[in-house]
Wavefront OBJ file of the C-alpha trace (Angstrom):
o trace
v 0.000 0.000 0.000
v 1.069 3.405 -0.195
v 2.090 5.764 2.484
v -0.110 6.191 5.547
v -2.366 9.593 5.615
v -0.525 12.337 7.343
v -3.999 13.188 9.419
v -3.675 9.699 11.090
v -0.570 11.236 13.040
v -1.789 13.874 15.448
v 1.511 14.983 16.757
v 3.485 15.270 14.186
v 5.023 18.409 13.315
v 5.007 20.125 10.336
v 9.256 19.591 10.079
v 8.611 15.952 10.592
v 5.624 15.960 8.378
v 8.026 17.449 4.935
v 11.062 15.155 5.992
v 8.854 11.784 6.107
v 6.673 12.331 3.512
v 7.238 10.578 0.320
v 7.352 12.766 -2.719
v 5.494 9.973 -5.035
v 2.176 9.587 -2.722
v 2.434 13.225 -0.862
v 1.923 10.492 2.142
v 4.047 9.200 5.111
v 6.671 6.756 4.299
v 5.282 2.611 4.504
v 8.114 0.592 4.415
v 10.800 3.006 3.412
v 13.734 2.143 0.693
v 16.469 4.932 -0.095
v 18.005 4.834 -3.859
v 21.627 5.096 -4.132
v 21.908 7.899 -6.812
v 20.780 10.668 -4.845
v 19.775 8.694 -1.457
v 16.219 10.058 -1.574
v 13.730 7.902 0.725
v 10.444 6.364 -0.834
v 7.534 4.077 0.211
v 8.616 0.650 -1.200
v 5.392 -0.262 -3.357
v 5.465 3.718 -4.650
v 8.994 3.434 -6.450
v 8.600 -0.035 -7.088
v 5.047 1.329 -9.215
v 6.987 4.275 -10.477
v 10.217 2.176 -12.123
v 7.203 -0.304 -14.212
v 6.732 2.283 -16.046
v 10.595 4.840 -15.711
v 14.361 4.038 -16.181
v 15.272 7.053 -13.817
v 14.782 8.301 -10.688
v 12.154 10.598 -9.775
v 14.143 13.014 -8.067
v 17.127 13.638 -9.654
v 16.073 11.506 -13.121
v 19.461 9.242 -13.223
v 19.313 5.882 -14.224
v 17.882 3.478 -12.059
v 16.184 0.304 -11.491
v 15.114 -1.208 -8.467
v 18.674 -3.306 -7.282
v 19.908 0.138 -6.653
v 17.452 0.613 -3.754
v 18.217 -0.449 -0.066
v 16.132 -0.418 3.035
v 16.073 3.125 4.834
v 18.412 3.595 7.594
v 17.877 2.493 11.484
v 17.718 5.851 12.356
v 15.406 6.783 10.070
v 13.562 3.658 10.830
v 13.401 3.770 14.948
v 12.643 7.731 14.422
v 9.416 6.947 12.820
v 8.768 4.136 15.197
v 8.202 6.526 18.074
v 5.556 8.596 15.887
v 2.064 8.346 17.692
v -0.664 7.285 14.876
v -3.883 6.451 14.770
v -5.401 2.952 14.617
v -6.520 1.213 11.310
v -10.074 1.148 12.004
v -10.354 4.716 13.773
v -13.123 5.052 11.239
v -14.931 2.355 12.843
v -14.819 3.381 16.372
v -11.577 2.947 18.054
v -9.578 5.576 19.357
v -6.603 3.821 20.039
v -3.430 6.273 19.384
v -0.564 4.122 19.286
v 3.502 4.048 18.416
v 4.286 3.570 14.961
v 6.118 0.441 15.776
v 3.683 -0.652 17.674
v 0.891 -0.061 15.313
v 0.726 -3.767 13.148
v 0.700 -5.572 17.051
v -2.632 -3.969 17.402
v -4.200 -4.163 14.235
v -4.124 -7.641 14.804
v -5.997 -7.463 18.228
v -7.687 -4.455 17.838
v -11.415 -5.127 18.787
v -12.918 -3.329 15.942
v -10.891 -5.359 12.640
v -13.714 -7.722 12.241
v -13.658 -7.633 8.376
v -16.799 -9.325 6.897
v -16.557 -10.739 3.573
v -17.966 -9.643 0.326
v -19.056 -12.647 -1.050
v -21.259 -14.419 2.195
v -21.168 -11.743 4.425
v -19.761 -13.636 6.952
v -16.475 -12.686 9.037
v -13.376 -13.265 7.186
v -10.899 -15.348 9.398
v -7.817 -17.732 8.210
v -9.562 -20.822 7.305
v -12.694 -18.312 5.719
v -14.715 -21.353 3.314
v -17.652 -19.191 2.078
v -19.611 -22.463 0.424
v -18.993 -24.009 4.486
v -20.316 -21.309 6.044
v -23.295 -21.003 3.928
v -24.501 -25.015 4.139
v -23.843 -23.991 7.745
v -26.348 -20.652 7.387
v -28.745 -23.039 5.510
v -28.774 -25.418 8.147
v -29.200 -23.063 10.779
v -31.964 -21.803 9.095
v -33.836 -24.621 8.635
v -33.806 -25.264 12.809
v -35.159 -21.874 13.070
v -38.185 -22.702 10.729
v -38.779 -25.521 12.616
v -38.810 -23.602 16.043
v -40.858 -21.019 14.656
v -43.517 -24.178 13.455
v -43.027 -25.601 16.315
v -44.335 -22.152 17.995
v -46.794 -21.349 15.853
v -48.462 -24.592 15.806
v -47.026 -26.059 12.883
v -48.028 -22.618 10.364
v -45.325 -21.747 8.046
v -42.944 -19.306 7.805
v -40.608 -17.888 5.779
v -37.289 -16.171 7.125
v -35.512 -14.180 4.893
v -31.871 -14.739 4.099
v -30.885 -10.897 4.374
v -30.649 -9.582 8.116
v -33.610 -6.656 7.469
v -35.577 -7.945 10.307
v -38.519 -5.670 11.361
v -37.786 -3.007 13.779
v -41.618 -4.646 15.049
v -41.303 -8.148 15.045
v -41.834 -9.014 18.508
v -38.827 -10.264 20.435
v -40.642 -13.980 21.835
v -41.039 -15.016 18.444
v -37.486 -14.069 16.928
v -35.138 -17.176 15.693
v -31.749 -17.174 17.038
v -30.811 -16.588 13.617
v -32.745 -13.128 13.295
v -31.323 -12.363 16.748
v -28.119 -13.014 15.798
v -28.186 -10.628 12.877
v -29.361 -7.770 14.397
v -26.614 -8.361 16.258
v -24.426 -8.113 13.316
v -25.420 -4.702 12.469
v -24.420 -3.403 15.725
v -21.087 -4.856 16.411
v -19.287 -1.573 16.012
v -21.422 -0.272 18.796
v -21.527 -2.242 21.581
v -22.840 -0.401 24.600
v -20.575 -1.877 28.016
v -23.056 -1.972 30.949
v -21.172 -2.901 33.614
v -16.921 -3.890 33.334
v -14.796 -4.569 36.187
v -11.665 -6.549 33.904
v -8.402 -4.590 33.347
v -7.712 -3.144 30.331
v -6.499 -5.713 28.382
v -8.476 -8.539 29.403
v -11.884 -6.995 28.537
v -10.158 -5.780 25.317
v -9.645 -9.359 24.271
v -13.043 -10.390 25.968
v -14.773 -7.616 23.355
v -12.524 -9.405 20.659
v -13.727 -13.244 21.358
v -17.204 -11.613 21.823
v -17.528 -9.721 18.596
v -16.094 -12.491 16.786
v -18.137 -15.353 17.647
v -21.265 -13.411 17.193
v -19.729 -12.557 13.713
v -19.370 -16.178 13.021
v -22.269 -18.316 15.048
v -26.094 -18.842 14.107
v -26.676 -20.173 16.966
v -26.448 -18.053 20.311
v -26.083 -21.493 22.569
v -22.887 -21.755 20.261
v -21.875 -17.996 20.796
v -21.892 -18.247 24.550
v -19.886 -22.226 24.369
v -17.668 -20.432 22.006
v -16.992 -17.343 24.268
v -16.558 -19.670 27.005
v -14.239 -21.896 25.926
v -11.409 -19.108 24.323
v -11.916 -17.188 27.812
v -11.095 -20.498 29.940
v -7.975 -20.771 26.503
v -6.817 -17.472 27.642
v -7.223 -17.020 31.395
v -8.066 -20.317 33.024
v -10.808 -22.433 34.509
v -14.535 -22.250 34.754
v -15.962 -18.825 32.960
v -19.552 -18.316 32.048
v -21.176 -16.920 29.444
v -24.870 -16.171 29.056
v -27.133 -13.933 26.754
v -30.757 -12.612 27.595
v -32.632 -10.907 25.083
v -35.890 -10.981 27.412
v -36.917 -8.594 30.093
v -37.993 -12.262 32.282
v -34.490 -13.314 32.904
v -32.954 -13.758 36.311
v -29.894 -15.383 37.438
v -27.665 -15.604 40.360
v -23.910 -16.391 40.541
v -20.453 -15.486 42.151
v -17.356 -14.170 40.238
v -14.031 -13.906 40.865
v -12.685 -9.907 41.327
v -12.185 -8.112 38.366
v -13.526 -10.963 36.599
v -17.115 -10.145 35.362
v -18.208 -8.118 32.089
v -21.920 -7.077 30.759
v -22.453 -5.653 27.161
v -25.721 -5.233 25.150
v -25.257 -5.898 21.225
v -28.602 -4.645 19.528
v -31.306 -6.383 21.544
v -28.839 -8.702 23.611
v -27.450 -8.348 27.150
v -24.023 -10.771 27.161
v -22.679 -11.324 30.627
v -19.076 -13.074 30.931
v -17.439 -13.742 33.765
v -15.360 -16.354 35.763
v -16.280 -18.393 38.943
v -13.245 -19.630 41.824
v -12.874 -23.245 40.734
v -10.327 -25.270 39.152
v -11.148 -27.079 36.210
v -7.875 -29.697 35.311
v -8.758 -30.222 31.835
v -8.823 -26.632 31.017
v -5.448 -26.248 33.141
v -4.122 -29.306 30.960
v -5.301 -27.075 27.901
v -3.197 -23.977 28.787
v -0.209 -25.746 29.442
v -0.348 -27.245 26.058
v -0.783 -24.738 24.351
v 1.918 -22.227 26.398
v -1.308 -20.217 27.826
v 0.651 -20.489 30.934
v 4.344 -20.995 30.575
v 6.426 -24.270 31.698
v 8.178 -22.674 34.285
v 7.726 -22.345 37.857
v 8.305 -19.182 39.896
v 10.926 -19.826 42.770
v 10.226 -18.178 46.113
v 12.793 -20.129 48.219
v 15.055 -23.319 47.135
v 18.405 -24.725 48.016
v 18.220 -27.126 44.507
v 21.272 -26.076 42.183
v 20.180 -25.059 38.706
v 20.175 -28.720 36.963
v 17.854 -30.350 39.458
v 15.205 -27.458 39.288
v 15.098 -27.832 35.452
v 14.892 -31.438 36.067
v 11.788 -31.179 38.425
v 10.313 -28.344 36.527
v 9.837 -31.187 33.454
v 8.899 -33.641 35.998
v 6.067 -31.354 37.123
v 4.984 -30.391 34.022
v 4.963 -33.865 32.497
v 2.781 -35.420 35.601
v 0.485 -32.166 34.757
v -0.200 -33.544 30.900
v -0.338 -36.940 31.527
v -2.553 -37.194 34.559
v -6.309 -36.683 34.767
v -7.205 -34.660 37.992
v -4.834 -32.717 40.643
v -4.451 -35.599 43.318
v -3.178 -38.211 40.504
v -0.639 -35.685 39.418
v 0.645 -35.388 43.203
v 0.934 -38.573 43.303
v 2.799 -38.896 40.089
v 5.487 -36.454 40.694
v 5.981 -37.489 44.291
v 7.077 -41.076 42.762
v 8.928 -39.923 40.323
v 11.360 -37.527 42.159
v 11.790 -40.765 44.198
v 13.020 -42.833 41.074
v 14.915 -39.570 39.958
v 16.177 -38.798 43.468
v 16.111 -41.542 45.583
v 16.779 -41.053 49.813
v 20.605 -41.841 50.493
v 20.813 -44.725 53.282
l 1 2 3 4 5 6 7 8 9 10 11 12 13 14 15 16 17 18 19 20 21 22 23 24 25 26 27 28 29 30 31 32 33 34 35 36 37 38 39 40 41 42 43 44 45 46 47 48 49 50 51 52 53 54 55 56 57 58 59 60 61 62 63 64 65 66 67 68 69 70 71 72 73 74 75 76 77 78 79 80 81 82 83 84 85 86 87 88 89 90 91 92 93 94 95 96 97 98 99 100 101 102 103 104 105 106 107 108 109 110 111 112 113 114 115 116 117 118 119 120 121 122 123 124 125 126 127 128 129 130 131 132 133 134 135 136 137 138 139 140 141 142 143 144 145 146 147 148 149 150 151 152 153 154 155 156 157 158 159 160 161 162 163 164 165 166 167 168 169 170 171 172 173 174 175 176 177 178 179 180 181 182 183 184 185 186 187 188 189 190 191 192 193 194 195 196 197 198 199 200 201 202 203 204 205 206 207 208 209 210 211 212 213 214 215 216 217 218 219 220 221 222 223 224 225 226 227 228 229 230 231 232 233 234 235 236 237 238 239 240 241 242 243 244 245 246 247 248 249 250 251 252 253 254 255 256 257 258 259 260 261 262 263 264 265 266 267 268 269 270 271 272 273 274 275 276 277 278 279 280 281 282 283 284 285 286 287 288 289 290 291 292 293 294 295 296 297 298 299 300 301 302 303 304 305 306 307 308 309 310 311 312 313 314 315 316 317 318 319 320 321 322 323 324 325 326 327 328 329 330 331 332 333 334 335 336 337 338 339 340 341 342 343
């Protein structure tokens, strides 16, 4: 792409603004490259555009071609790194100002990059299969004319593939489905009732959140979904419900700084985490480095070899064994074999 908009940098100076500005895109420098001639500095995809179609430089029109241009210098480089700018999808509602360097680090979290896709309409992720995720749509679609049948005493009706539900319809009798895309339309303006998480952890909350909605038809599968990448990311037992009726009650305990409530559209999504341990999700984490394999020292008179050696020991008893007592159990024996007592 070419260079990034100079208004997207609201600190920068009007020196700074000439000196990093390419002179091809009138923009700030994206990935810059200096030529050798008359070591000007341009965006990389701007004077790799400009010498398709010119044998000379732009500046001082010698002969070029693109093996006489080189990667910009560090200073140059870590100068513009420090450069506050705004996020990618400041359009879209966040107001995230962050360092230049930092700036590709948030893209990728940033809660408002959902990016739906042209073809289905569906959120676009790695493994995106549009034909899937339509038999899926179908499929979900058919359940919800069954429910409504089932409702209405077996009379038909027709849902609409297109998410123009009536601003009318009545709530009772709205499919998951219809629910769900209402939803949809509002994920760039979700209203937080209630949030006692840190920063980050009810940023990446928002993320799983607006994501699954993006992706489900099925709000049972939103809240398992939510659910499961919250226990993935922070440990054992969190809950996840949605209410999207004025009759709904419920009663729970959460751990501190734990609990979030949002309202999407019509629903009310509550997320929070209770004070138990659940092994398998523990066993999950450790697999997949959620928590680290190391263990944090407060006192020991072991040298160096035999804490790495019981540090595996642990950590091994943890992914083999079933519940916390069998683990115990497990490492107790084998430090025995590994260390036995000295008569």
């Amino acid at each position: 792409m070419p260079g990034y908009s100079v208004d997207r940098f609201p600190d920068l100076s009007a020196e700074d603004r000439e000196e990093y500005t390419c002179s091809i895109c009138q923009e700030i420098f994206n990935t810059p490259v200096t030529t050798s001639c008359c070591l000007q500095t341009f965006c990389d995809e701007c004077i790799t555009e400009w010498l398709k179609t010119n044998t000379t430089c732009p500046y001082d029109r010698k002969p070029m071609t693109s093996s006489q241009l080189s990667r910009a210098s560090r200073v140059l480089v870590n100068t513009m790194g420090r450069f506050k700018i705004r996020c990618d999808y400041w359009d879209k509602g966040c107001r995230q100002v962050t360092k230049f360097a930092e700036l590709p680090q948030h893209t990728v979290n940033c809660s408002y990059s959902i990016v739906m896709c042209a073809k289905c309409q569906n959120v676009m992720t790695l493994e995106h299969d549009c034909i899937e995720l339509l038999r899926a749509e179908i499929e979900a679609l058919k359940l919800a004319i069954n429910d409504r049948d089932h409702t209405r005493n077996n009379q038909p009706v027709a849902i609409p593939l297109s998410s123009n539900v009536s601003e009318q319809t009545p709530i009772s009798t709205m499919s998951d489905y219809e629910v769900l895309n209402k939803c949809r339309d509002k994920l760039h303006n979700i209203e937080i009732l209630d949030n006692q998480m840190d920063a980050n952890m009810s940023k990446k909350a928002m993320v799983i959140i607006k994501k699954e909605l993006a992706q489900q038809n099925s709000i049972f599968v939103v809240c398992k979904h939510v659910t499961q990448q919250m226990e993935l990311e922070y440990g054992c037992n969190w809950s996840c419900s949605a209410n999207w009726d004025t009759g709904y009650k419920s009663y729970f305990t959460v751990v501190g700084g734990r609990y979030l409530r949002v309202k999407i559209a019509m629903i009310t999504i509550k997320l929070y985490q209770s004070p138990r341990l659940n092994w398998n999700t523990f066993k999950e984490r450790v697999k997949s480095n959620k928590i680290s394999r190391k263990l944090d020292i407060v006192k020991t008179d072991m040298n160096q070899t035999m804490v790495l050696n019981v540090t595996g020991i642990i950590f091994d008893a943890i992914e083999r064994k079933g519940n916390i007592n069998d683990t115990a159990e497990d490492i107790h024996d084998n430090m025995r074999k590994r260390y036995p007592t000295k008569k």
